[in-house]
LUMLUM-56694 format. One record per residue (C-alpha): residue number from 1; residue in three letters; x negated, y, z negated. Coordinates in steps of 0.5 Angstrom, whole numbers. Layout:
BEGIN
REC     n   res      px      py      pz
REC   NUM   ALA       X       Y       Z
...
//
This chain:
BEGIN
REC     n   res      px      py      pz
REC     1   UNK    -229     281    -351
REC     2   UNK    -233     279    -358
REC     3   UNK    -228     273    -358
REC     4   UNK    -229     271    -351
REC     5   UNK    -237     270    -352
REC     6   UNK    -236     267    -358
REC     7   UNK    -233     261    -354
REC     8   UNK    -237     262    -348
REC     9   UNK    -244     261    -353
REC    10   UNK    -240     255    -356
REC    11   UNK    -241     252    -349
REC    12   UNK    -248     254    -348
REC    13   UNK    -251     251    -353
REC    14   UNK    -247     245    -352
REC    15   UNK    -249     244    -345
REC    16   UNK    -257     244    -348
REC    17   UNK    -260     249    -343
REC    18   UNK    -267     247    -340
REC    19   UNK    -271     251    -336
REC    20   UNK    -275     248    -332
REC    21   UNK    -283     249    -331
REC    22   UNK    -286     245    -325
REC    23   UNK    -280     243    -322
REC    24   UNK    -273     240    -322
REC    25   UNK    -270     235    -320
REC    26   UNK    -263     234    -317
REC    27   UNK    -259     232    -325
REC    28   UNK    -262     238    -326
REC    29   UNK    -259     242    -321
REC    30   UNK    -252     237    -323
REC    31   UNK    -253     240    -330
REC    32   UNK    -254     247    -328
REC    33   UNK    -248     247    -323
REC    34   UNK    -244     244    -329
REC    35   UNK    -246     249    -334
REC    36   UNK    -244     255    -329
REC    37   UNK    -238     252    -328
REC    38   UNK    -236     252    -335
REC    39   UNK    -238     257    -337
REC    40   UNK    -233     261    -331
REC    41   UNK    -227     261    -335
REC    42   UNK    -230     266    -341
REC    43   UNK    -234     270    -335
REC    44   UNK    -227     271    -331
REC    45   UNK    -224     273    -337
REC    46   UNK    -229     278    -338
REC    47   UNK    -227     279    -330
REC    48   UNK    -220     280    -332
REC    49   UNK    -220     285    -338
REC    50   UNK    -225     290    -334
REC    51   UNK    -221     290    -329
REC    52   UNK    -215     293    -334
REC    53   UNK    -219     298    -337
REC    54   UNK    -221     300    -329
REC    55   UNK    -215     299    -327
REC    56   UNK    -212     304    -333
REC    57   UNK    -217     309    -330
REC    58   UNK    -215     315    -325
REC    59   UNK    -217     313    -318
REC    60   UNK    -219     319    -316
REC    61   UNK    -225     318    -320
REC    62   UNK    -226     310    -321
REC    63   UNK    -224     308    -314
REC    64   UNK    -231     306    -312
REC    65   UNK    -232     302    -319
REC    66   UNK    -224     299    -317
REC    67   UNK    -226     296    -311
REC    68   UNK    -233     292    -313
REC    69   UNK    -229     290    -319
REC    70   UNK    -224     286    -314
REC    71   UNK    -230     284    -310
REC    72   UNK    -233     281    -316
REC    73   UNK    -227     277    -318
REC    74   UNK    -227     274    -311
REC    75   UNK    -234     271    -312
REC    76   UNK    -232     269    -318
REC    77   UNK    -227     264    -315
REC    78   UNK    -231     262    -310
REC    79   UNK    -237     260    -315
REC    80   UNK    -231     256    -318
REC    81   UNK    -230     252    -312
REC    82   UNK    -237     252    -311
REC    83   UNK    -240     250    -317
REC    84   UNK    -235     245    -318
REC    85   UNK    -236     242    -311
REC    86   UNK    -243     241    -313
REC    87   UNK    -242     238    -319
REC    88   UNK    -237     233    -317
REC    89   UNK    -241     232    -310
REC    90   UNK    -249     234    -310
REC    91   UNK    -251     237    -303
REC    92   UNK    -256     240    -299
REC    93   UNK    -251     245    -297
REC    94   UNK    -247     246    -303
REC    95   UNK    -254     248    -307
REC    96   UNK    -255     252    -302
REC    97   UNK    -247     255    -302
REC    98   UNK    -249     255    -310
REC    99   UNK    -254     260    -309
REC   100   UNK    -251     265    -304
REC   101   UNK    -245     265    -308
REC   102   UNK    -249     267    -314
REC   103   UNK    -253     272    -311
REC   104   UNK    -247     276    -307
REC   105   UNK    -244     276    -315
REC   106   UNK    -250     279    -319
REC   107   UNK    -251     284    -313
REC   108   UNK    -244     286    -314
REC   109   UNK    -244     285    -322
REC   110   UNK    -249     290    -321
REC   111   UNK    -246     295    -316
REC   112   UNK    -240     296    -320
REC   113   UNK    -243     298    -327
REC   114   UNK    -248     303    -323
REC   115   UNK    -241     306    -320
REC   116   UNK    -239     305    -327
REC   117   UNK    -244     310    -329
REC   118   UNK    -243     315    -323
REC   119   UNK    -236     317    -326
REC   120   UNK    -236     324    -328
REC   121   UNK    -231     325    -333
REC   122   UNK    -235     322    -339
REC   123   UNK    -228     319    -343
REC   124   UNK    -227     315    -336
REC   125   UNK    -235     313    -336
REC   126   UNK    -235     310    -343
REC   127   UNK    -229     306    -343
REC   128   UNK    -231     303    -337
REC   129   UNK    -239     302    -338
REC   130   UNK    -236     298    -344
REC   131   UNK    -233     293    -341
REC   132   UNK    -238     292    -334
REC   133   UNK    -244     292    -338
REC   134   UNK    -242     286    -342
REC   135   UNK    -239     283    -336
REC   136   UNK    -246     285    -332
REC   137   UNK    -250     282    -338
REC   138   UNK    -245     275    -337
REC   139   UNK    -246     274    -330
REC   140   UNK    -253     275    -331
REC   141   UNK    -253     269    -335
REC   142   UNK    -249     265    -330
REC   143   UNK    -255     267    -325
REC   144   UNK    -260     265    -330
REC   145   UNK    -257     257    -331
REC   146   UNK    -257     258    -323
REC   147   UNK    -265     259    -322
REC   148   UNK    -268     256    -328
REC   149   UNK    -265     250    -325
REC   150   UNK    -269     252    -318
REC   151   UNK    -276     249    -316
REC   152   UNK    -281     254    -315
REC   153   UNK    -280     255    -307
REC   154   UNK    -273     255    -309
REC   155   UNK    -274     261    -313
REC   156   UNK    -279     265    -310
REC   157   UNK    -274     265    -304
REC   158   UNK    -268     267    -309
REC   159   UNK    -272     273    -311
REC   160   UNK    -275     274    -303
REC   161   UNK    -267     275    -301
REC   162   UNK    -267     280    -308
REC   163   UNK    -272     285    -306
REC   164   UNK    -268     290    -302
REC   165   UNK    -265     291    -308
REC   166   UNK    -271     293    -312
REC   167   UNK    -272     293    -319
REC   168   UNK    -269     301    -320
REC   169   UNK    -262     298    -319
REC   170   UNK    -264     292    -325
REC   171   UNK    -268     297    -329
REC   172   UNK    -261     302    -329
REC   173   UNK    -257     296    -331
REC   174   UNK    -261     292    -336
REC   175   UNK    -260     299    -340
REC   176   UNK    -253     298    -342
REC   177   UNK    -253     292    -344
REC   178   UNK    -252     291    -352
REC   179   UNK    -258     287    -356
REC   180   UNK    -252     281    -356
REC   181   UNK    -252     281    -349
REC   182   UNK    -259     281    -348
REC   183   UNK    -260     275    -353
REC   184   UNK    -255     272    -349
REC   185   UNK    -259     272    -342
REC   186   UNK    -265     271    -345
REC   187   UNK    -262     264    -347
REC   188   UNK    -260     263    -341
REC   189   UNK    -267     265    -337
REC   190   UNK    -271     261    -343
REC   191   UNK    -275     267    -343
REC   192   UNK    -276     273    -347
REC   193   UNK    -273     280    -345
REC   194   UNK    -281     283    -345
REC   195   UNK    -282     278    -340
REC   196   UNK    -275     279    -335
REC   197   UNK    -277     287    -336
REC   198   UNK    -283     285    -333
REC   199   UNK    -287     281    -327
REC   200   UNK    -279     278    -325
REC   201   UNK    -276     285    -325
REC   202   UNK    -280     287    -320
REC   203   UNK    -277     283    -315
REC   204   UNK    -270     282    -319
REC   205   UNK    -267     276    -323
//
């Protein structure tokens, strides 16, 4: 996994991340998409070897954690198609599909390390909050290209659609990323982590 980051940073420094204050512009929107898009091999990389350690897990105690897993890799080929659309052909819609998509993936993204958590068996639970807290954290900078690139409305509507979450579910996930992680989406966020624990975490990022 280290060696996944690696190469995953390598392209998000490339990219030259922009976060953008008073509002942004449909380039920045291009950029963003095609930053996602990038990006996506090395978070479905992650995807994949998440899914080898839970898939190694009894069942009977990680089913649960099974099922978001396979969820997560669905939106995850469906941000690939929609990323890439909207790179190659910018549009109303397909922002909009771009937005959706993100959403449904941090939530799951989310859902499947809290499951990871919930396993009794303490061997079980280490092995797979290892990888899901790593792959949490790389989603969360997908989801940080994706609202750094939103216009004020747009991301006060993303965080409207987020509320019903509730800031418990990030307070409890945000826990187990490891300080590589959290560099990792303060980079992509272009903000710091006392700040993304703070105002912003009341309504989810």
């Amino acid at each position: 996994m280290g060696k996944r980051w690696a190469r995953a940073w390598v392209v998000m420094a490339g990219m030259g991340m922009v976060v953008c204050l008073a509002g942004c512009s449909k380039a920045d929107a291009v950029k963003a998409a095609s930053t996602i898009h990038a990006y996506l091999p090395m978070v479905m990389g992650l995807a994949g070897d998440a899914a080898d350690v839970v898939g190694a897990l009894d069942p009977a105690e990680a089913s649960e954690v099974q099922t978001v897993g396979a969820k997560v890799q669905t939106d995850l080929q469906e941000l690939e198609i929609v990323s890439g659309a909207y790179a190659a052909a910018p549009s109303t819609q397909g922002w909009s599909n771009l937005g959706s998509v993100v959403d449904a993936l941090v939530s799951d993204a989310d859902q499947g390390l809290l499951a990871a958590l919930a396993i009794k068996n303490p061997d079980s639970q280490a092995k797979a909050k290892v990888v899901l807290s790593t792959l949490d954290a790389a989603v969360h900078v997908l989801d940080g290209y994706l609202l750094a690139a939103q216009t004020p409305d747009e991301a006060k509507a993303s965080a409207v659609r987020r509320a019903s979450s509730g800031a418990a579910k990030l307070q409890s996930v945000v826990r187990c990323w490891s300080p590589a992680d959290w560099q990792r989406v303060e980079q992509a966020f272009g903000a710091r982590g006392e700040d993304l624990l703070g105002a912003e975490m009341k309504l989810g990022f």
